[in-house]
N, C-alpha and C positions, 0 to 999 in steps of 0.2 A: 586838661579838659578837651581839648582837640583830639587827644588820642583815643578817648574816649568816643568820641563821638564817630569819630574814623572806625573803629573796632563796629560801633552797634550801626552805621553806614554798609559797612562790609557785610555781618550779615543781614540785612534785609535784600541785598544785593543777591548774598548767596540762595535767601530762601525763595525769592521773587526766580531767582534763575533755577531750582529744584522745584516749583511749581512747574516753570514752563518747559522742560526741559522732562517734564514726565516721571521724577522720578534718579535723574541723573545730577550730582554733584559735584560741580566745578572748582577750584581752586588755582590761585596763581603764583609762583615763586619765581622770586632770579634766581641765575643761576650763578655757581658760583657761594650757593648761599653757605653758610654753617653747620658741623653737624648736630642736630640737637634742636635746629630751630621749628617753629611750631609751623604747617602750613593753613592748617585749621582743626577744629573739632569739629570733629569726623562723627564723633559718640552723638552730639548734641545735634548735630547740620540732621543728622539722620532719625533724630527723636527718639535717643533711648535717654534713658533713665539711668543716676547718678550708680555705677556699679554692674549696670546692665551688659554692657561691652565685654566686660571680664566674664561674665556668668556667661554667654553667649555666644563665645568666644570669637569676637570679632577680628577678624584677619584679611590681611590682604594676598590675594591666588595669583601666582608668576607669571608674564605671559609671555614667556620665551625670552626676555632680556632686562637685566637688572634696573629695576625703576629706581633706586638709590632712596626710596623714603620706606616708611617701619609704621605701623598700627601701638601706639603704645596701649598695650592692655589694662595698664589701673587708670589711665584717664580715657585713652580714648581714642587720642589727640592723633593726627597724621603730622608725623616730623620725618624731619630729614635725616638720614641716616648717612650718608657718603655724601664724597663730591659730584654737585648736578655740573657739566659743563654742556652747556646747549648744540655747540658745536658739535660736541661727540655724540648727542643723543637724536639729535634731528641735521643737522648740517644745514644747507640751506635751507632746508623748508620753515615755511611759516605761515602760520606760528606752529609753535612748537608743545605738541600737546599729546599729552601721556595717558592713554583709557586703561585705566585701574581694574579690577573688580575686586569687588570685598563681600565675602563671605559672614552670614551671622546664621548659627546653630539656634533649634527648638525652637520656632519649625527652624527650618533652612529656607533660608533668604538668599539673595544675589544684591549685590549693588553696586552700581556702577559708577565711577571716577573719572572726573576728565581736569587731567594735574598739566597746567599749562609753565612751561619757563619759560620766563621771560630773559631777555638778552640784556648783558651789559656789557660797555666799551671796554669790554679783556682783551681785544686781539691787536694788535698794530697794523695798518698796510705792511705787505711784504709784498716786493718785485721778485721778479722770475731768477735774477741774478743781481750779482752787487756792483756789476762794471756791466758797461756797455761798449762793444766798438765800434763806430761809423766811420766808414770813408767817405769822402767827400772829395769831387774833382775841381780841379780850380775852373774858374772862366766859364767854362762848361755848363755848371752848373748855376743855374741861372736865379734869382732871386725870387722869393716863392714856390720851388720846389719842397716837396713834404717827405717825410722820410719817417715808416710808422715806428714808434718806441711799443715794448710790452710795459704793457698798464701795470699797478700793483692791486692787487688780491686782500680782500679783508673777511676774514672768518665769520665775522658777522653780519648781521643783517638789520635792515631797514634804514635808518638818518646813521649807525652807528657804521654799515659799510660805502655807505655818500661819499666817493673819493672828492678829491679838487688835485690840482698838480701847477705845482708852482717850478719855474727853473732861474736857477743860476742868475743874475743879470750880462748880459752881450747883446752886443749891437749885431750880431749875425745871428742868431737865431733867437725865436719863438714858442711858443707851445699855441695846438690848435686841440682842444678837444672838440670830440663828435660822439652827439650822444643818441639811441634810437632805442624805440619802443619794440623793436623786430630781433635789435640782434645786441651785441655788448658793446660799447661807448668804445669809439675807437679816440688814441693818441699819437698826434702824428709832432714831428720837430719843423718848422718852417724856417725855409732860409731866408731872410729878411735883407739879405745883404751879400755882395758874392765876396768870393775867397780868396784869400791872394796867398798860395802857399807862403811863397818867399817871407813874409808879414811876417803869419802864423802858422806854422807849420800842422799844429796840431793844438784840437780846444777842447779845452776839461771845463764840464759843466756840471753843476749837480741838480738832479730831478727830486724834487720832495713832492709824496704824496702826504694827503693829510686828511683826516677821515671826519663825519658828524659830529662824534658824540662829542662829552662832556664830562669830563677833560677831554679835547680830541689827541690821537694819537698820531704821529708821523711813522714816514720810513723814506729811505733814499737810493737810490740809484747811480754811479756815476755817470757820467756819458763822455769816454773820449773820443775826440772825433779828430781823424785822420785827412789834413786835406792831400787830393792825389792829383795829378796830373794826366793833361792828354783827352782822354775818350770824352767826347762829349754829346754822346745818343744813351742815353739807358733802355732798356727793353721796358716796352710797354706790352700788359699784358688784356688781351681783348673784352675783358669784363674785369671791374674791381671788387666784383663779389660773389663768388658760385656758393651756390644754395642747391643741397643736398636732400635728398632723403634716403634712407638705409633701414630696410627691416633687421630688426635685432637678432635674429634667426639667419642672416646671412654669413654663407660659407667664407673661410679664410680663403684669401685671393679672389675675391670677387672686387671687382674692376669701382670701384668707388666714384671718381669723376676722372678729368683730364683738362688742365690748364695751359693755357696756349700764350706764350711773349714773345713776340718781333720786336729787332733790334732794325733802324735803315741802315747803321754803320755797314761798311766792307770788312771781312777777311774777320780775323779774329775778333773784331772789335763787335762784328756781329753774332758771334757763336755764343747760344746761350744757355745756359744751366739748371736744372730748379734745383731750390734746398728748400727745408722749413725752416721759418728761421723762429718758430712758435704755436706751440700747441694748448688748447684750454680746454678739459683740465689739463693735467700733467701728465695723467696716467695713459693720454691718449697717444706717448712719442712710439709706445711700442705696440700699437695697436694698429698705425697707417703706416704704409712703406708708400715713399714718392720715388719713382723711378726720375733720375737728376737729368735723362737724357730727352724721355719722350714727355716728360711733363704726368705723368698719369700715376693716378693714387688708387694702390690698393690695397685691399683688408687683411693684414696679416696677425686680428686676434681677432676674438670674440666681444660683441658690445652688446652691454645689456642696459633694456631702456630703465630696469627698478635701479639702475646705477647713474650709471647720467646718460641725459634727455638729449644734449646738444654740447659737440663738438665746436671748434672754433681751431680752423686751421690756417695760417700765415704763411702763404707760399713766397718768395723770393725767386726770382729770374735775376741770372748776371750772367752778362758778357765776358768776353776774356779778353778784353779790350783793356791796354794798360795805362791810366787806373781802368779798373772794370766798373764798368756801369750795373745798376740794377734795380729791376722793379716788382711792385709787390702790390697781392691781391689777398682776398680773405675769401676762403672755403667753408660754408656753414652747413656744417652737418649734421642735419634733423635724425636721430635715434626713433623708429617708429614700433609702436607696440605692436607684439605679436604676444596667444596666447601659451608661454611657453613656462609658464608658473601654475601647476593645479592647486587647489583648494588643500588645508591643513584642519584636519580635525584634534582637540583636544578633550579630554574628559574632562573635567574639572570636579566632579562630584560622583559615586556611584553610590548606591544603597541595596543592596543583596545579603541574602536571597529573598524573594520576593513569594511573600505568601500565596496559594491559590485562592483563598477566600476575600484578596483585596481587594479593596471598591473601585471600581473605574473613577481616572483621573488622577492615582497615587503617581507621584513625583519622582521615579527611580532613579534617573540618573541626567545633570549639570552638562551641556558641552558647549566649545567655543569654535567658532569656525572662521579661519581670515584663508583670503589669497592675493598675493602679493600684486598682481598685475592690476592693471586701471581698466577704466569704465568698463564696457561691454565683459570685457575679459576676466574683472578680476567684480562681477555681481555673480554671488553664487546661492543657487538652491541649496537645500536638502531635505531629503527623507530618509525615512527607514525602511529594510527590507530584511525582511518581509512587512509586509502592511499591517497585518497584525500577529498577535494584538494589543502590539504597542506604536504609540506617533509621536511626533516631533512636535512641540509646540516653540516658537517663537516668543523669546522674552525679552528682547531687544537685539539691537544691530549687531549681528555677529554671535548672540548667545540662542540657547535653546536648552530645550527644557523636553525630557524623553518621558513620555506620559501611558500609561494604561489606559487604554479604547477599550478593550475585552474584557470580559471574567476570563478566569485562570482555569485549567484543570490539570491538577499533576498529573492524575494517569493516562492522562492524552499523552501531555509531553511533559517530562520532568525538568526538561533545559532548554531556554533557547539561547540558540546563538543570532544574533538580530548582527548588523552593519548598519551604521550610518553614512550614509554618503553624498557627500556632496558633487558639484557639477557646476562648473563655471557656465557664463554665458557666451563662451570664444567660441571662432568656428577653424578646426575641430575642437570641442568641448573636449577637457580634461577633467576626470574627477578624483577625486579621493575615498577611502573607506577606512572607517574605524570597527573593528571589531568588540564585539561586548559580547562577554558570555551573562548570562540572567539564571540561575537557578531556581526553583519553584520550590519553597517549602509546603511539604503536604498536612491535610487535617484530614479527620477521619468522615470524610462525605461519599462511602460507597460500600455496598452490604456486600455482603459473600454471595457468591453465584457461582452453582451449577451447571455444568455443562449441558445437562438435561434437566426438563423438568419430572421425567418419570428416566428411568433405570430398569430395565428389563435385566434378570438374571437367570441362567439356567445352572441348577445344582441336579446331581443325581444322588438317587435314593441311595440311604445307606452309608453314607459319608462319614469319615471321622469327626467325631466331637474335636472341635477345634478346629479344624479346617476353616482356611481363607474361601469366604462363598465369592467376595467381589471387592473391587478399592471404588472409593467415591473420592472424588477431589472435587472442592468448591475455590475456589479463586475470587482474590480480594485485591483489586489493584494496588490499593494501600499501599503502605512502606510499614515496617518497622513493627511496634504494637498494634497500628491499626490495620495492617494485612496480615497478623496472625489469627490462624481459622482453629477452631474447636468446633469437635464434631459428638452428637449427643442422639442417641433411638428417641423419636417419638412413636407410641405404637398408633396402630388406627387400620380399618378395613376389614373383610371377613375374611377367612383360610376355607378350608375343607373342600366345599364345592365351587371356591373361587369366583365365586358373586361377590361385586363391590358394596364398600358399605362405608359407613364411619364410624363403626363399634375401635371398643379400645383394646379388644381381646380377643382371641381367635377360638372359633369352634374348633374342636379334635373329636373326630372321630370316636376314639376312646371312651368318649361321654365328659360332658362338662365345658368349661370356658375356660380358653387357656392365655396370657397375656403372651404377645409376640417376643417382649422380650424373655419368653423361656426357649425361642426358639433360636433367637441370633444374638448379639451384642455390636457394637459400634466400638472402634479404638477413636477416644477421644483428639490422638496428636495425626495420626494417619489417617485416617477414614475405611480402612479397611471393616470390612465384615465379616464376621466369625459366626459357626455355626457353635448352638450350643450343646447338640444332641445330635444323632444321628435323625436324617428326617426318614419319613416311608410316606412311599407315593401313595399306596392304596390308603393310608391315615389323610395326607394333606398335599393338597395337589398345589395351593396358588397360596403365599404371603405375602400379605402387601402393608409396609408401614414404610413410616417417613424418616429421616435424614436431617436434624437441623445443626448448619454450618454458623456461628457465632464468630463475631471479633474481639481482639482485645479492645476496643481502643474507646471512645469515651464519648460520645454515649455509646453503649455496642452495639452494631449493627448484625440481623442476621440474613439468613435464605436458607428455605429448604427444600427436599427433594423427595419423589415417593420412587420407592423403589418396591416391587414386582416381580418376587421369589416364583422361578415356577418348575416346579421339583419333576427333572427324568426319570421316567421308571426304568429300571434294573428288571433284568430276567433271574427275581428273586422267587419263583412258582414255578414248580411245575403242572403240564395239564392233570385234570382228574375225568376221570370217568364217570360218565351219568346214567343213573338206569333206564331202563326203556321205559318210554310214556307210559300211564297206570300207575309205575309205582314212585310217580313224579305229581301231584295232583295239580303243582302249582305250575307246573307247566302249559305256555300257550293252545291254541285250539288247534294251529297250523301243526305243529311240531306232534301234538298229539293225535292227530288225521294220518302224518306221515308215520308216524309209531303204530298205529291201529293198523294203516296198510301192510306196514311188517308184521307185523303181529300175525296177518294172514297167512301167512306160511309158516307160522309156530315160533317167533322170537319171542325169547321169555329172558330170564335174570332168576338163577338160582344160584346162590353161592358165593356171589363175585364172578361167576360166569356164565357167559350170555350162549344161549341155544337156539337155534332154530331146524326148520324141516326143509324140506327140498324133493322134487318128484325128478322120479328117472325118466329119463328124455328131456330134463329141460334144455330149453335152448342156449346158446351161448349169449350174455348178457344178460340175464333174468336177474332182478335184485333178489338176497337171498335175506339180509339180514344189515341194516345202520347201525354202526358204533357212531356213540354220543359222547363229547366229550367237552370240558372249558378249561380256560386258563385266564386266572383271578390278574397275572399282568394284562400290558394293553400294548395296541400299537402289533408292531412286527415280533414285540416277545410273546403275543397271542398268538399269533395265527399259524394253524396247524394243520399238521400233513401223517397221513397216515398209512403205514409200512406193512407189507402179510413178511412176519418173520419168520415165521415156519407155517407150513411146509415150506421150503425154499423151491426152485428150481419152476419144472410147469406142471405145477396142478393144475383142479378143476376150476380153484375159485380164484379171484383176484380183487383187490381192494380199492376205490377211489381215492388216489393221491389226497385230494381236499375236501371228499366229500362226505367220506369212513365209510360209503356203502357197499356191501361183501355182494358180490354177483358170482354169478359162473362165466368162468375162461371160456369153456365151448360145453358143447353137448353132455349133460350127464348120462353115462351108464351102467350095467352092471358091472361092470370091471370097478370104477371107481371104490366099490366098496359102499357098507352101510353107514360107516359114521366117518366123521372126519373133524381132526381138532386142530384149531386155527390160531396163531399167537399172532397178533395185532400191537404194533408199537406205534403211539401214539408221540409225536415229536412238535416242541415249537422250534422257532425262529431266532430264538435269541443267542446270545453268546456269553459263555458257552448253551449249547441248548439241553432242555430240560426233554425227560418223555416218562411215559408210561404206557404200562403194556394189558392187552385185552385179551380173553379167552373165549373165543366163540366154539359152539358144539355142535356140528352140523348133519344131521340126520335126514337119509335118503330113503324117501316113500315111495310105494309104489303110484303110480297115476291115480287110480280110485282113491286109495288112503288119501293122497294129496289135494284131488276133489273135495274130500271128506273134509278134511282139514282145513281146505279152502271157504270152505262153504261158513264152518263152523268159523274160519276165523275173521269171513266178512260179517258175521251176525256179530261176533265182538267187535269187528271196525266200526257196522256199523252203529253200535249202542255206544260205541265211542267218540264216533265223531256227533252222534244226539245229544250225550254230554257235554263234549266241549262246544255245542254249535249255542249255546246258551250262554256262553262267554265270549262266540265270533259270530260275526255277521256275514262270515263267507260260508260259502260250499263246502263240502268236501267229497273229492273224485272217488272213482271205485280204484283199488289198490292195484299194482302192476300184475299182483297174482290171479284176482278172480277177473280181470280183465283177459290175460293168456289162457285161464281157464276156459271162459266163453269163447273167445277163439276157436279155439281147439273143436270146437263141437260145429261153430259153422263153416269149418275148414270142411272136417268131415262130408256137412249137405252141399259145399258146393264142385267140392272132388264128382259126388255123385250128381248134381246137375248134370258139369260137365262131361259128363262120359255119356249120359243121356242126348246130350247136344249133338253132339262126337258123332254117335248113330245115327241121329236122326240126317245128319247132313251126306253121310255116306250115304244111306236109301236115297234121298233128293237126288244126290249125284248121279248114282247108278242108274234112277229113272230117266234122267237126262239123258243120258249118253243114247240111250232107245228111243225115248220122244220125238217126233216130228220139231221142226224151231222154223222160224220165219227169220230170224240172222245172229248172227254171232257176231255180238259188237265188244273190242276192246279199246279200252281207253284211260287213262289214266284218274284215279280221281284222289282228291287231300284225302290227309288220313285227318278226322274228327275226334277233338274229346270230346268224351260223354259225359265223365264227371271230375273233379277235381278233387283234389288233398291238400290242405297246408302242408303236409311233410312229403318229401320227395322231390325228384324234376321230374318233368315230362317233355317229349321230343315232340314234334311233327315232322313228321315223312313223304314227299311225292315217290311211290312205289307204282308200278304199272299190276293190275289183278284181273284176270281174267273173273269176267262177269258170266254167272250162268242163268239165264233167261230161258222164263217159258213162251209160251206160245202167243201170248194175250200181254206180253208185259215187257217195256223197256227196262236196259242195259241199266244198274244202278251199282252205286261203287258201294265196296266192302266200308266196314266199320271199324278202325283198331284200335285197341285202350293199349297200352302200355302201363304193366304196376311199374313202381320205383325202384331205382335201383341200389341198393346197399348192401356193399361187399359185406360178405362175413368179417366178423373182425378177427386179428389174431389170435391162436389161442395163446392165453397168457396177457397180452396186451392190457395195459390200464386204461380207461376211457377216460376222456379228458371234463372235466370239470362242465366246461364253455358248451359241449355238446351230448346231448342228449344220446342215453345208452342205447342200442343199434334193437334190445328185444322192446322197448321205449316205442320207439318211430314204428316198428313194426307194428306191435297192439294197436298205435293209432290209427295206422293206414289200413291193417285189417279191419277196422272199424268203419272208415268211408270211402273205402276205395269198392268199387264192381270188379265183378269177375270180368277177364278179361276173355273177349270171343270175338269171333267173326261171322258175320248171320248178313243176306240177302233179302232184303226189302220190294 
């Protein structure tokens, strides 16, 4: 019944301590215990359900050193699995308490364990050695002198390592212990009574330590003691207790302390020596070197404070005084933390790969973090870095818990690699890093796309059926099925004259609606483009349909593109020749004004060959006859130049390179001959270039006939230009011909002015030279225009002219026009395009220019 109630005592004990405790489960064992024994249920403390444990698979997670107990899987239970010995697992510290973690699956849980063992009296006292030997001087040595013994040592702790120290019974010695809250209980031997060699030479005593517990434990010591003769000063040394400090980071041979004993004896008796005669722990004889001469202690290893805190050193001074005397002091030396232990990260749990469609807050990965060093030194941060977008979250002292802050995107990044790291709070701060790689499993969250959204293409006319017109590529960040692209024609837009639209089927020329896909195709796996037909520019100048890119993946996503066929033309034409206006009806008003003014010198169109007239004496440059001509390409395979291929060499006529119009090289005369036949090659631009060739017939009149001719053929210019001036709202000029015509006739009246002029100024002269004059005044005066011409330049001149005055009239300056001046041109020379033919400018200028004279005012 007691057990009973001990058992259900125990847990309300446990659950009242996993309420207050947040969460964390205590338990306490001796040590030493069984293997097999129960230390509690672990299944039940934690609130699962009979079976639960096993399905969930409750385990305990290592933390760097064997805990000696086991999770049994069909109950539950935390037992002991090995031997606990407390000594080994904590050594002195206390208490003595083991933080677990235990693991539970679906969800994933953490839980925490705090397995305390308890001590029991396993260890005996043990002294440093089993014999002791003291000397001791007779007489000398006075009663109540102390002489220090090594204590005995007990592995355990609390009332169970509680020494007492019992000795031997003798009327000469004592036991004094000295016990202190600062440093270890010291044991000293008191001499209670002096010594008398001669008596007893020599005294076997035994020292019993005897410990707490229950049963308490002993252990012994002997102590022989030597009495000696003689010296009777021991060295005393100036303090009985140096007190230390030593950073744990301190270099071998660095100077530790220095103990100082005076002997007052003379001579040998004063000479004195240091030894240890005791170090605490043990492990500290090869860690200090005591120099035996100067007293001075130094660091000849390495001490570290997570090992031991404090030293305990037993100096002895002795003389060489025979017996020698000797005395003795205790060195306590404080181990000071430095921060020379960083932070230890462990994973304990990971979960990858990590979807990009997870929700923020998903749990990816378990870690443990300790560092060995104390307070300031061993409290440590951590974070994650990069920041995100994953963080650390805190699940108790020492754990944490690696959490999603962010949404994911795989085709941002498909992995990260994060570190966790820690950071003590020591200065300089040490830290630690754990690396985690994290991989992102992808879903299908991204459409195809296009590098553009419109595609410009240029194909040239005439192309083979089959031919690659362009590649399109859409790109799918995806992975796997869901960045596989399939590519498909949607048709849509207008062709022919290349106006947009959103019809489904393309005009053609030809007549009818034609769908785009009869004109390309789309490769489904590449996105290439295929012609299906040869195209022709003069048919269809602009294609424009769409592109659409498709995923595999689930639901499918797309994008599409328009793409913007726009067909070069090919120098597949060559030019043709057109007949002269009249037998063109549909011809413009300009072009037909300019044909009627040919016309006026008799260009006609019989045959396939064109004719015209020409009068003897014309002048160099005179149009005689335009070739007309087109070409159904466009661009640079249009544009035409046109060649006199026969006669070769220098005839009469010559041809405008750009403009086809037949002039005269220079003057025509009878020598020329009456007729004359002209081959005209008419060439484009393109490559290779195309031509055709023209046959002009050109018939030389006499002046009247050409009058004649002229006359008759402005009456047709102008019932020509009546006609078309009813389809244009411009003028139209009199023609190059009956313009040279009129010329010519007021050329003639003002020949004959000027010869009139001519006279009349020689009589004025001659009367002059006999006339009476009142002065003859010279003087320079400008020379004045009279009238002006758009065509030509004109000069002014300061000239000096003698002035001829009558009798009644001041000195006045002469008057001088200058006509224009323009070279002849060469014969044979082609007139250029940009500038107007030289009998052109002439007609004009005979038109509003004056006769040029000089006449007195």
């Amino acid at each position: 019944m007691g057990e009973r109630w001990s058992a259900a005592v125990r847990v309300l004990v446990l659950q009242a301590a996993w309420a207050l405790a947040g969460g964390q489960v205590r338990y306490s064992v001796p040590e030493e215990a069984k293997g097999g024994t129960v230390v509690g249920r672990l299944a039940q403390d934690l609130g699962l359900e009979a079976g639960e444990a096993e399905a969930r698979r409750l385990r305990l997670v290592a933390q760097g050193r064997r805990a000696s107990v086991e999770v049994s899987a069909a109950s539950g239970a935390l037992l002991v699995s090995s031997r606990l010995d407390r000594e080994e697992l904590c050594g002195k510290s206390a208490p003595c308490a083991l933080r677990l973690e235990v693991l539970l699956e679906r969800p994933l849980r953490v839980f925490h364990v705090q397995l305390e063992v308890t001590d029991i009296n396993d260890n005996a006292p043990v002294f440093p050695a089993a014999r002791k030997n003291i000397s001791i001087a007779e007489f000398n040595t006075l009663p109540g002198s102390r002489f220090p013994l090594e204590g005995a040592s007990d592995a355990d702790i609390g009332a169970n390592a509680q020494l007492s120290y019992t000795l031997s019974p003798s009327e000469h010695f004592s036991l004094d212990l000295q016990r202190s809250e600062e440093y270890r209980e010291s044991l000293f031997l008191v001499l209670t009574k002096s010594l008398d060699r001669e008596t007893i030479p020599v005294h076997r005593l035994v020292l019993t330590a005897t410990d707490g517990g229950r049963p308490s434990l002993t252990g012994t010591m002997e102590l022989l003691i030597s009495v000696e003769d003689a010296n009777d000063n021991a060295p005393q040394f100036n303090q009985s207790v140096y007190k230390v400090q030593l950073p744990e980071n301190a270099a071998e041979g660095t100077l530790v302390t220095r103990v100082n004993a005076t002997d007052p004896d003379l001579g040998s008796n004063s000479e004195v020596t240091y030894s240890v005669s005791n170090i605490f722990p043990e492990k500290g004889k090869n860690i200090f070197l005591l120099n035996a001469r100067t007293g001075e202690i130094h660091l000849a290893g390495p001490v570290d404070y997570e090992e031991v805190r404090l030293y305990e050193i037993q100096v002895e001074a002795r003389d060489k005084g025979t017996p020698s005397l000797s005395g003795h002091c205790k060195v306590l030396l404080e181990v000071l933390d430095v921060n020379d232990n960083a932070p230890e990260v462990w994973v304990t749990s990971l979960s990858v790969p990590v979807s990009e469609d997870a929700s923020v807050g998903t749990v990816v990965a378990v870690l443990s973090v300790s560092d060995r060093d104390s307070g300031e030194n061993g409290r440590v941060r951590c974070w994650v870095w990069p920041a995100s977008p994953f963080g650390l979250e805190a699940t108790f002292a020492g754990s944490y818990s690696l959490v999603l802050r962010e949404a994911l995107d795989r085709e941002r990044v498909s992995e990260y690699e994060v570190e966790v790291r820690a950071e003590d709070g020591g200065a300089p701060a040490l830290r630690a890093r754990r690396g985690l790689r994290l991989p992102v499993s992808d879903v299908n969250d991204n459409a195809p796309a296009f590098a553009q959204a419109v595609y410009t293409v240029l194909a040239r006319e005439n192309n083979a059926a089959g031919a690659e017109l362009a590649r399109l590529w859409a790109r799918d960040p995806d992975e796997a099925g869901n960045g596989r692209v399939s590519y498909s024609l949607w048709e849509g837009g207008v062709g022919g004259g290349g106006a947009a639209g959103s019809s489904s089927s393309w005009w053609s020329s030809g007549g009818g609606w034609r769908a785009a896909s009869s004109y390309v195709s789309v490769d489904a796996e590449s996105g290439r483009v295929w012609a299906l037909q040869p195209l022709d520019y003069e048919e269809l100048q602009v294609l424009q349909f769409e592109v659409r890119a498709v995923d595999a993946g689930e639901p499918p996503l797309s994008g599409n593109a328009t793409v913007q066929l726009f067909v070069l033309d090919e120098n597949d034409n060559a030019p043709a020749l057109l007949p002269p206006a009249g037998s063109a009806p549909e011809a413009g008003a300009a072009a037909a004004a300019a044909e009627a003014a040919a016309g006026a010198l008799g260009l006609g169109w019989e045959s396939g060959t064109l004719w015209a007239r020409a009068a003897w004496g014309a002048p160099a440059g005179q149009v005689v006859a335009k070739i007309r001509a087109v070409d159904a390409d466009s661009g640079y395979n249009a544009w035409l130049r046109y060649e006199l291929w026969e006669p070769r060499g220098k005839g009469p006529f010559r041809v405008g390179l750009y403009s086809g119009e037949v002039s005269t090289a220079r003057a025509l005369d009878e020598a020329d001959g009456p007729r004359h036949r002209l081959l005209i090659v008419v060439r484009d631009h393109g490559e290779p270039a195309r031509s055709a060739t023209a046959t002009l017939s050109v018939s030389l009149l006499e002046a009247a006939e050409a009058a004649l001719a002229a006359a008759a053929g402005s009456s047709s210019a102008a019932a020509a230009a009546a006609s078309s001036s009813s389809r244009s709202a411009a003028g139209v000029e009199l023609g190059p011909g009956a313009a040279s015509a009129a010329t010519n006739v007021w050329l003639v009246v003002a020949i004959c002015a000027v010869s009139s002029l001519f006279l009349l100024a020689v009589v004025l002269y001659a009367a002059s030279r006999w006339a009476p004059r009142a002065a003859v005044l010279s003087a320079p005066g400008p020379t004045t225009l009279v009238c002006a011409s758009e065509v030509g330049s004109w000069s002014y001149s300061q000239r000096h002219s003698r002035s001829l005055c009558v009798a009644d009239g001041a000195a006045k300056s002469d008057l001088m026009v200058f006509s224009p001046n323009f070279p002849p041109p060469p014969p044979g020379a082609a007139p250029k395009d940009t500038q107007p033919e030289p009998s052109a400018l002439l007609d004009t200028v005979s038109g509003n220019s004056c006769i040029p004279f000089s006449a007195r005012f």
